[in-house]
C-alpha positions in Angstrom: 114.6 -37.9 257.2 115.4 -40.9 259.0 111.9 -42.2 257.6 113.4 -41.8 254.2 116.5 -43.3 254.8 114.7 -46.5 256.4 112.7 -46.5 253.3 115.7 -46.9 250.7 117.3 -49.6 253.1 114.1 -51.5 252.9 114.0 -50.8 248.9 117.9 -51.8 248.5 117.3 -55.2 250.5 114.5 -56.1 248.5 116.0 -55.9 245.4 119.0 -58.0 246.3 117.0 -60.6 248.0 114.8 -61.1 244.1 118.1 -60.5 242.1 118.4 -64.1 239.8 121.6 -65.6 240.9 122.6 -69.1 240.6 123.0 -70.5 244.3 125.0 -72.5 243.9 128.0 -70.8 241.6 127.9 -67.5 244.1 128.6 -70.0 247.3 131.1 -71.5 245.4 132.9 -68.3 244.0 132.9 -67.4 247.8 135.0 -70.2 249.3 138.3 -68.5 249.6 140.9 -70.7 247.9 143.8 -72.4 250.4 146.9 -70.3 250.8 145.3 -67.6 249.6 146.3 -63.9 249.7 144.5 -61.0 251.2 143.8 -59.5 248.2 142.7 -62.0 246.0 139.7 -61.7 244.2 136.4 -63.6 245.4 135.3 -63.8 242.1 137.8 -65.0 240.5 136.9 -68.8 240.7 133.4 -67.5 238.9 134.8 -66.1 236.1 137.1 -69.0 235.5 134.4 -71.2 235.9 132.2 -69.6 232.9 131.9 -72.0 229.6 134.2 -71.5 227.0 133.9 -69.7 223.4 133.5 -71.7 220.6 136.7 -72.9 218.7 136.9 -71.1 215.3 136.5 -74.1 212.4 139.9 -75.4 211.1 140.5 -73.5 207.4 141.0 -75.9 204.5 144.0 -76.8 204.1 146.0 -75.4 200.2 145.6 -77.9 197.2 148.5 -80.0 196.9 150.9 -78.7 194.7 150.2 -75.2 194.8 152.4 -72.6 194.2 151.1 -69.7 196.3 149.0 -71.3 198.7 146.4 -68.7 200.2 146.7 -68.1 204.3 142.8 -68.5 203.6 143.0 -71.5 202.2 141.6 -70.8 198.4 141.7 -68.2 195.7 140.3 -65.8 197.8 140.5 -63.0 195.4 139.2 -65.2 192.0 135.8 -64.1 190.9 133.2 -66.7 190.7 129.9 -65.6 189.8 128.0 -65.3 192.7 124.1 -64.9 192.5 123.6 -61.8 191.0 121.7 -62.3 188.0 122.9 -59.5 185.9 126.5 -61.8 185.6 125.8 -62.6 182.2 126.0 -58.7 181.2 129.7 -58.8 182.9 132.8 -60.4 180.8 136.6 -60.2 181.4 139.1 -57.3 180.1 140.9 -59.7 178.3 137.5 -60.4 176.1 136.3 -57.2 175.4 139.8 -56.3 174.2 140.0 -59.1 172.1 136.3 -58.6 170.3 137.6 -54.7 169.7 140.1 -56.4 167.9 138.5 -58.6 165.9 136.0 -55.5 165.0 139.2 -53.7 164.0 140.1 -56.2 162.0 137.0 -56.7 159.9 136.5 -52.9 159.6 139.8 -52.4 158.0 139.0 -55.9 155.4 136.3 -54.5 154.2 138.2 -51.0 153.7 140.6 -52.8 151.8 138.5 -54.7 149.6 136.3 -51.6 148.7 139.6 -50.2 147.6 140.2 -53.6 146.2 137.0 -53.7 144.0 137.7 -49.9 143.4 141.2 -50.8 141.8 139.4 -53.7 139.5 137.1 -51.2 138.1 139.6 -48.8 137.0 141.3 -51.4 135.8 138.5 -52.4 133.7 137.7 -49.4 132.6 141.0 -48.8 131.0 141.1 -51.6 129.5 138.1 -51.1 127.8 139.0 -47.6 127.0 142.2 -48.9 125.2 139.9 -51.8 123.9 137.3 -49.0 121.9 140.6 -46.7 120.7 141.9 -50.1 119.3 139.1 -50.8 118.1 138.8 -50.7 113.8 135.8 -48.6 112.5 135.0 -51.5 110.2 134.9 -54.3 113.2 132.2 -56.7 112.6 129.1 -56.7 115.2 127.3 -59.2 113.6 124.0 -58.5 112.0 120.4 -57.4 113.7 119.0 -60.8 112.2 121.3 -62.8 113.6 120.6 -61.8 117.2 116.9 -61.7 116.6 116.5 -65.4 115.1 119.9 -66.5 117.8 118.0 -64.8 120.6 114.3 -65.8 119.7 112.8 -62.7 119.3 111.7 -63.0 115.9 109.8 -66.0 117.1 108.3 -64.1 119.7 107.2 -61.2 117.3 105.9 -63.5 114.4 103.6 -65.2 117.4 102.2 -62.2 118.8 101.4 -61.2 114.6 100.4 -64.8 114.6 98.0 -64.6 117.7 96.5 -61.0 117.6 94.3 -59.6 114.7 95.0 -55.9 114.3 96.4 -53.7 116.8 99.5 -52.5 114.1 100.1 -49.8 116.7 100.5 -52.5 119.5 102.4 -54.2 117.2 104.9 -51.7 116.1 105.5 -50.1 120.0 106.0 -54.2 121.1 108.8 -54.2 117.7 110.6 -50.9 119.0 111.4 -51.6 122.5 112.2 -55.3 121.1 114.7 -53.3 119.0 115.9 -51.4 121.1 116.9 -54.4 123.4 118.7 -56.2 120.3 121.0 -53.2 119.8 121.2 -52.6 123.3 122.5 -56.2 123.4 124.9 -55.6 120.1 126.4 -52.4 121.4 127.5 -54.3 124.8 128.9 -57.3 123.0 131.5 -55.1 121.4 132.1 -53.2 124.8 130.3 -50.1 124.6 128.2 -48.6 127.4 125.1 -49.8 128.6 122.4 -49.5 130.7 118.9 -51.3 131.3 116.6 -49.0 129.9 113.3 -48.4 131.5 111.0 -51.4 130.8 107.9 -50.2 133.1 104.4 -50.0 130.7 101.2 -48.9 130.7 98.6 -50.2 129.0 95.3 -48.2 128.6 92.4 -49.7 126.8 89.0 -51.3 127.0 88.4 -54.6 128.2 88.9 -57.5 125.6 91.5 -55.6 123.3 94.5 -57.7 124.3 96.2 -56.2 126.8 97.1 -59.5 129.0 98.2 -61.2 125.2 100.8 -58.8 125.1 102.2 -58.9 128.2 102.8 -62.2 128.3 104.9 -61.8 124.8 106.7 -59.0 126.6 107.6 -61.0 129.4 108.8 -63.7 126.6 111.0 -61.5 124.9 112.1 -59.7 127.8 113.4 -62.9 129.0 114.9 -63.7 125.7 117.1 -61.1 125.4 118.4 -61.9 129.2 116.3 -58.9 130.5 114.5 -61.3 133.1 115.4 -64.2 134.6 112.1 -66.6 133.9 109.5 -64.0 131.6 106.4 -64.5 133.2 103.6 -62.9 134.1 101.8 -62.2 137.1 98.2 -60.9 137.1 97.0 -58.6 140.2 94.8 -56.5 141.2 93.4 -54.7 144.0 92.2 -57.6 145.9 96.0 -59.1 146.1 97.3 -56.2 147.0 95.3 -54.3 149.5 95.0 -56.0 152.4 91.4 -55.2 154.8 92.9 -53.9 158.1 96.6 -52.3 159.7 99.5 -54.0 158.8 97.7 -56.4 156.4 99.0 -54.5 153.0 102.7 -55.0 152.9 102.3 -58.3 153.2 100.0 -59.3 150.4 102.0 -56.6 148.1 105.4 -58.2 149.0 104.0 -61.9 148.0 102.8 -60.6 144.9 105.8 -58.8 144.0 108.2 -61.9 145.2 106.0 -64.4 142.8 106.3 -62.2 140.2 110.1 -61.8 140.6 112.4 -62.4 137.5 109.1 -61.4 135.2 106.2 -59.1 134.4 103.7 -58.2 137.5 100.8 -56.9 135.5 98.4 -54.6 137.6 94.8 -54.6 135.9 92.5 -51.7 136.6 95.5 -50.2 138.8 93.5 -46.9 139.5 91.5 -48.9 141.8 94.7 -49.0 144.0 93.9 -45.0 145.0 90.5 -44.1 146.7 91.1 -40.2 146.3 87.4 -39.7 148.5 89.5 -41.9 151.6 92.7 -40.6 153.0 93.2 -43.7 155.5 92.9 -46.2 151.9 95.4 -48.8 152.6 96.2 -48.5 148.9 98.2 -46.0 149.0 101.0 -48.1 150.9 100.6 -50.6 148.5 101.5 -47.6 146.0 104.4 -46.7 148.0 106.0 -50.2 148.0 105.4 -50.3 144.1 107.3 -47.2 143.1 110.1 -48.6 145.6 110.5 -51.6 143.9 109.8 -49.9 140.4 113.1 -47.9 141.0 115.3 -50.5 143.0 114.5 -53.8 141.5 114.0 -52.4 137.8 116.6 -55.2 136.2 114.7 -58.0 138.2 110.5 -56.8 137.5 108.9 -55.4 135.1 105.8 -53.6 136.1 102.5 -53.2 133.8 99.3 -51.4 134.8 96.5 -51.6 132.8 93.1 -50.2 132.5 90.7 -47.8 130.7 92.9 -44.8 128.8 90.7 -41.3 131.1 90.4 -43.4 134.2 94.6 -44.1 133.9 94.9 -41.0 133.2 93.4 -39.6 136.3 94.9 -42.0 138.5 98.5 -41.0 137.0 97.6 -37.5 138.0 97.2 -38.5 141.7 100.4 -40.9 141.5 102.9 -38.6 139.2 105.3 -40.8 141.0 104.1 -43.7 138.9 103.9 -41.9 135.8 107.8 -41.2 136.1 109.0 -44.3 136.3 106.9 -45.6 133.4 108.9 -45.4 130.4 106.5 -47.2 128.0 103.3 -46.2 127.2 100.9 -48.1 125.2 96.9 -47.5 124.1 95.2 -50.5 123.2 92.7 -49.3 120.6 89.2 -51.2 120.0 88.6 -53.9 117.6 86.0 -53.1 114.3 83.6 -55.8 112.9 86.0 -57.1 110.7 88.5 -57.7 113.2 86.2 -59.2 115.4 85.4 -61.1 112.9 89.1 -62.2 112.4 89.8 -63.1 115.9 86.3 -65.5 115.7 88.8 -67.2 112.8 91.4 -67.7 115.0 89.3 -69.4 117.4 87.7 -71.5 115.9 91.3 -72.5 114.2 92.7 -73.1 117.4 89.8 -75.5 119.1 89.9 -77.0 115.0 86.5 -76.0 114.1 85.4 -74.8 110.8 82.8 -71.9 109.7 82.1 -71.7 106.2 81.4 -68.4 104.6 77.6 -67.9 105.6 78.3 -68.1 109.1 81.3 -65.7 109.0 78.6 -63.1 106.9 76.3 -64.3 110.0 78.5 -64.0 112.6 79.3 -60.0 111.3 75.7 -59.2 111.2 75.3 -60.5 115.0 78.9 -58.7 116.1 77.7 -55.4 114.7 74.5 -55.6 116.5 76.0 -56.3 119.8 78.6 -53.4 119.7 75.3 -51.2 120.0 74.3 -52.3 123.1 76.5 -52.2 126.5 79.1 -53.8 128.4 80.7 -54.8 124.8 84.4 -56.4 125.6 85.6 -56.5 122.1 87.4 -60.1 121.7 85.9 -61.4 125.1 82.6 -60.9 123.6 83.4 -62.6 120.7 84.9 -65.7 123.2 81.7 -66.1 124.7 79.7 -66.0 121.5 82.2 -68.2 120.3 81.6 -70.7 123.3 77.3 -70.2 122.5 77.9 -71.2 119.0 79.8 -74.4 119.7 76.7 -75.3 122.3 74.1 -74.4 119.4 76.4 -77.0 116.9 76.4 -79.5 119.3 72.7 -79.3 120.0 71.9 -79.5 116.7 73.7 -82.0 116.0 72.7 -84.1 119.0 69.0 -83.9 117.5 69.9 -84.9 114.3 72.0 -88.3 114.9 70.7 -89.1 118.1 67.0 -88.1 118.3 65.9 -88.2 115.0 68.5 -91.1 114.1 69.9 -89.8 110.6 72.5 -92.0 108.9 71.7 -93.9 111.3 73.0 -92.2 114.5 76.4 -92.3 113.1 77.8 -88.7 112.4 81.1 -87.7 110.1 83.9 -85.6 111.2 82.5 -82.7 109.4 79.6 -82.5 111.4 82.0 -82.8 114.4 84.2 -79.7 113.5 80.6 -77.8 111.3 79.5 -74.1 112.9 76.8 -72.8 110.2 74.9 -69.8 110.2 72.3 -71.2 111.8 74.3 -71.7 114.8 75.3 -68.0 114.8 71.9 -67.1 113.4 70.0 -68.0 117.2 72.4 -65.3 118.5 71.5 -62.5 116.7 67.8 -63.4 117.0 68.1 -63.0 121.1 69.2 -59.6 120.4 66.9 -58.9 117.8 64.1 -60.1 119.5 64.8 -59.8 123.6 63.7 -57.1 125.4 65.6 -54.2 126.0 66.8 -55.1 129.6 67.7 -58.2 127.9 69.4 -57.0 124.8 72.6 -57.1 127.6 72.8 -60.4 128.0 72.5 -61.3 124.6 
């Protein structure tokens, strides 16, 4: 026991003796001040001694002239901003009721000038219902000539009689809907009710039989009678309109459809748009934006397809959207010899050649053999055997005045504007006289 106590003595000593005191504050804190009492505190003079805390910085001082001053020394309570970057999402009370307002405002404007526009309609409609009871049975309307020759539609009509050989059925389907736009016209000149009828067409033929001709007089006319802003006509087809991956279509079939804005957008061989055999065909959108703007933008476009009459017929089958929005339908029969040989006439009248009689009877006997053989395009054909007999004339005379030197070398204007049977003569020879596998090209 008294081991133990010895021991914590010992333990007590040693841990005073290593304790980290300053020296020389602790012999200073004990000097007992003068005068003294007995129960002052020796440490007093230490805890006196220790360094003093920081003085608190001065606040600012209020802006001169203020009338509440903050005890802080600012608008303590004013929000600035701080850092948080979502403070562009935050605006004031005052704001947000001040936008409602202006929402308000508009919403009940346009109320008002719906009811507005409402008002003028009525208005106009019972004026024009007062207009038709006043109206005298025996009021002139003016005469279907006069809008026809005014309006330029006769010229229109006596140009496409002028320009195509045959076709009386083309003709006389081209002369209805034209009349029906005179009257239509007539009939809303004197105030009755109107409506744009549905201009949409089909044309179903073989190649070469004029299709393209008359669409570019419908656009004419159509523009004439004020049923499109410009008339003209914008050939497309598949390639234009069906783009080659995602998201490539809509775009091609918008540009199309914006050029041909204000006119005719003809679509040749239009079945081509539908692959039936491949369900993921991107033509089908371009379909889809078609009949959209075939329903929407019907007093701005006129839409034509065209192509052969069963393959049409099937593709309208698939599409019975596009057959229902089509209001005109019109076949485009072939051409026989004599037509053909007709349309070789006009031709040659329009680049101011001449064929004398033999090589028209020529010419027949060459256009009869070639509608025998395949891939016969009815006028086209005759365009191109137009184009070889011009080449023929020339050679010929080439050889004469230049090789052989008749008269010469110098040539008339006769032999200039001349295509002879002997011209036409070479081309019914190659067919003649070719191979089969030839006969084709003939």
């Amino acid at each position: 026991m008294k081991f133990a106590a010895a021991f914590s003595l010992l333990f007590v000593a040693s841990a005073s003796a290593f304790a980290p005191v300053p020296a020389g504050r602790v012999a200073d804190s004990l000097k007992m001040a003068p005068n003294s009492g007995a129960n002052q505190d020796p440490f007093a003079a230490y805890y006196n001694s220790s360094p003093a805390a920081p003085a608190a910085p001065a606040a600012p001082a209020a802006p001169a002239g203020s009338g509440n001053p903050s005890p802080f020394g600012g608008k303590s309570l004013e929000y600035t901003g701080g850092s948080d970057p979502n403070n562009k999402n935050y605006s004031k009370l005052s704001e947000k009721l001040n936008e409602a307002d202006i929402e308000r405002r508009k919403i009940k404007e346009e109320a008002e000038r719906r009811e507005r526009a409402a008002e003028i309609r009525r208005e106009e409609r019972m004026a024009k219902i007062k207009y038709m009871q006043e109206m005298p049975e025996n009021q002139p309307a003016g005469t279907v000539d006069e809008f026809m020759f005014k309006e330029g539609v006769q010229d229109q009509l006596d140009k496409l009689d002028h320009d195509l050989v045959g076709l009386l059925a083309v003709k006389k389907r081209v002369k209805e809907i034209a009349a029906l736009l005179v009257l239509d016209k007539m009939r809303r000149k004197l105030g009755f009710e109107t409506s744009v009828p549905s201009l949409h067409m089909s044309f179903t033929g073989a190649p070469g039989t004029g299709k393209t001709t008359v669409a570019v007089r419908m656009g004419q006319i159509l523009a004439k009678m004020g049923y499109a802003r410009r008339g003209h006509v914008v050939l497309a087809t598949r390639d234009d309109l069906v783009g080659q991956y995602v998201g490539h279509t809509a775009p091609k079939t918008k540009e199309m459809i914006k050029k041909a804005m204000g006119g005719l957008l003809l679509v040749d061989e239009a079945y081509y748009l539908y692959n039936a055999a491949n369900d993921r065909d991107y033509g089908q959108e371009s379909i889809e934006i078609l009949l959209n703007v075939m329903e929407n933008n019907q007093d701005d476009l006129v839409v034509a397809v065209a192509g052969y009459k069963d393959r049409m017929d099937k593709f309208f089958s698939y599409i019975p959207g596009m057959m229902s929005r089509i209001g005109n339908h019109i076949d485009f029969p072939n051409y026989t010899a004599d037509e053909l040989v007709q349309i070789a006439g006009v031709m040659a009248r329009e680049l101011e050649y001449d064929i004398d009689e033999a090589g028209f009877d020529m010419f027949k006997k060459y256009i009869e053999e070639r509608m025998k053989l395949p891939y016969f395009s009815n006028a086209r054909t005759v365009r191109n055997a137009m184009d070889r007999a011009r080449m023929n004339s020339a050679i010929r005379t080439f050889e004469k005045y230049a090789i052989q030197g008749v008269n010469g070398g110098e040539c008339t204007v006769e032999d200039l504007k001349a295509i002879t049977a002997d011209d036409f003569q070479i081309l019914l020879d190659d067919i003649l006289t070719a191979d089969v596998d030839k006969r084709i090209f003939a």
